[in-house]
C-alpha positions as CSV (number, residue, x, y, z in Angstrom):
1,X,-10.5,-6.5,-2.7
2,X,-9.3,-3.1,-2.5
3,X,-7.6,-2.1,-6.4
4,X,-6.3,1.0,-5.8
5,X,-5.7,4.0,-3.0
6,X,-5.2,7.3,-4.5
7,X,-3.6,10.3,-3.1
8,X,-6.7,13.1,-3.1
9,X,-7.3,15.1,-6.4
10,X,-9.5,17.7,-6.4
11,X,-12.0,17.5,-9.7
12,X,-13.3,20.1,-12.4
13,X,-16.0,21.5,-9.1
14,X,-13.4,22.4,-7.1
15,X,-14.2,18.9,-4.8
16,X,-11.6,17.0,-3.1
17,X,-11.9,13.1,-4.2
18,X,-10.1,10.3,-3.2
19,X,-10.1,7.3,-5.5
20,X,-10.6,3.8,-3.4
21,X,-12.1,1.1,-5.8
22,X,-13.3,-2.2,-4.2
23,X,-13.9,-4.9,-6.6
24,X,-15.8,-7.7,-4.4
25,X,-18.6,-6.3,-2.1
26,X,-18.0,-9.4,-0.1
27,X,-14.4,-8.1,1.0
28,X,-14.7,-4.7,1.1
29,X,-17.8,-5.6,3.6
30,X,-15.1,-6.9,5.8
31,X,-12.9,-3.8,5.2
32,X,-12.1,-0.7,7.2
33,X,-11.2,2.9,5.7
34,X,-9.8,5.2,7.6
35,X,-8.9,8.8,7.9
36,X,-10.5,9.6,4.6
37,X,-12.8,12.1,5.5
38,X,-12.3,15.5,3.5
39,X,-10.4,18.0,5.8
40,X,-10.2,21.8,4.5
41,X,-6.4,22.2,4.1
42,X,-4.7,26.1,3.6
43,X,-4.1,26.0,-0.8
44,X,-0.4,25.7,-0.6
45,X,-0.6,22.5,1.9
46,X,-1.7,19.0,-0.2
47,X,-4.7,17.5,0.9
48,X,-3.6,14.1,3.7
49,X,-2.9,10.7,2.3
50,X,-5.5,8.4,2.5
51,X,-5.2,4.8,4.7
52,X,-7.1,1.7,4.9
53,X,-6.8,-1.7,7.3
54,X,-7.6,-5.3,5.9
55,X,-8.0,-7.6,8.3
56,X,-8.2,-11.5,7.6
57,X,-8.9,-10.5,4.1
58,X,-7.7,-12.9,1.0
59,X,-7.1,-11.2,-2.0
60,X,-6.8,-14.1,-5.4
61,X,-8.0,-14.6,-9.4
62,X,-7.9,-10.9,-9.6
63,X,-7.4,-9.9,-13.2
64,X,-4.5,-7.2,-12.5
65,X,-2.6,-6.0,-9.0
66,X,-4.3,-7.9,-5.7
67,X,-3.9,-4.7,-4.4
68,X,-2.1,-1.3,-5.8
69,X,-1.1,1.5,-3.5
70,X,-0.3,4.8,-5.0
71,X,0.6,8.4,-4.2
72,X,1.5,8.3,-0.4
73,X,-1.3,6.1,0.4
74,X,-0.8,3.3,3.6
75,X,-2.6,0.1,3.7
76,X,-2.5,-2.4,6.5
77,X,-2.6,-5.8,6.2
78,X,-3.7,-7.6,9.4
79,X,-4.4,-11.2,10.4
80,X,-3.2,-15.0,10.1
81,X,-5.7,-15.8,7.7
82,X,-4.5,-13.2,5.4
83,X,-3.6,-14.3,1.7
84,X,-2.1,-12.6,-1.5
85,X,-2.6,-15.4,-4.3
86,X,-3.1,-16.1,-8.0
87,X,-3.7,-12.9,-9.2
88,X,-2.9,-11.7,-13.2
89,X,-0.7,-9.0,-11.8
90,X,1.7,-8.3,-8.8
91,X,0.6,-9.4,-5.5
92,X,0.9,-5.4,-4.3
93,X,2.2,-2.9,-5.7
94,X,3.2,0.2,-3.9
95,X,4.2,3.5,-6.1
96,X,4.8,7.1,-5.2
97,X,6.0,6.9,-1.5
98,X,3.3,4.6,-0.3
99,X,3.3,2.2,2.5
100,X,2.3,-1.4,2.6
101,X,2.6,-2.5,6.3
102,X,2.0,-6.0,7.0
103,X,1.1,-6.9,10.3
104,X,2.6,-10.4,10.3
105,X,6.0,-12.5,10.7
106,X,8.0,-12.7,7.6
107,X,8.0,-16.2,7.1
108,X,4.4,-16.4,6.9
109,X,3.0,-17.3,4.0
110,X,0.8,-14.2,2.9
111,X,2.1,-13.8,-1.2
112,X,2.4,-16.6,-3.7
113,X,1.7,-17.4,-6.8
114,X,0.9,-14.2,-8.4
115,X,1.8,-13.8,-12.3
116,X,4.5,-11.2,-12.4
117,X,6.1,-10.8,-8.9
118,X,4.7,-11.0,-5.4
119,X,6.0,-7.4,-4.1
120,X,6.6,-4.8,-6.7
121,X,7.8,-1.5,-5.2
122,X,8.7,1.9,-7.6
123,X,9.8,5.8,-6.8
124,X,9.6,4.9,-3.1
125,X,6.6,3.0,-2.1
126,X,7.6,0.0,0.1
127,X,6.3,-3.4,1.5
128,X,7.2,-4.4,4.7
129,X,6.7,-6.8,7.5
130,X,5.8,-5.8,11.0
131,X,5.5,-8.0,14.3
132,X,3.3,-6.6,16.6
């Protein structure tokens, strides 16, 4: 289970850090992250946003947000077996002009059952679903 995507902050040394927790080694084994390598960027241009691809992943009995998308972050969500369930939070949350794409027909059943509300979008961040 991925928790959270940040948008790249550099710390007190001057490095550029990107903040991607997993919770569940078993998941994020079966996770890939992509285009997060640190790219030297002139000062006045912000760092890129960072991505990352699920794929067949279910995300449940999480204690907060299945999955939380912040700061111009995208995550993709592929695969029929794919599942956002039962979690103490939202099912994703997507703040700050980030992207949730998933990769499968509307009326499949990918988000249920999740304490609060299944899609929770703020200051531009959107959830959407794709056919490809």
């Amino acid at each position: 289970m991925i928790s959270y995507i940040s948008y790249p902050d550099v710390n007190n040394e001057g490095v550029i850090e990107y903040t991607i927790l997993f919770a569940d080694s078993d998941i994020a084994s079966r996770v890939d992250v992509l285009e997060n390598e640190l790219r030297q960027q002139p000062e006045e241009s912000p760092p890129p946003p960072s991505s990352a691809t699920f794929n067949n992943c279910i995300f449940h009995d999480n204690s907060e947000d299945a999955i939380s998308g912040d700061d111009n972050a995208t995550i993709h969500l592929h695969g029929e077996a794919t599942a956002i369930h039962s979690n103490g939070s939202n099912g994703i949350y997507a703040a700050n002009i980030s992207k949730v794409v998933i990769h499968l027909p509307s009326n499949h059943n990918t988000i249920y059952n999740n304490r609060y509300v299944d899609r929770y979008t703020i200051n531009g961040g959107t959830i959407t679903n794709v056919e490809d």
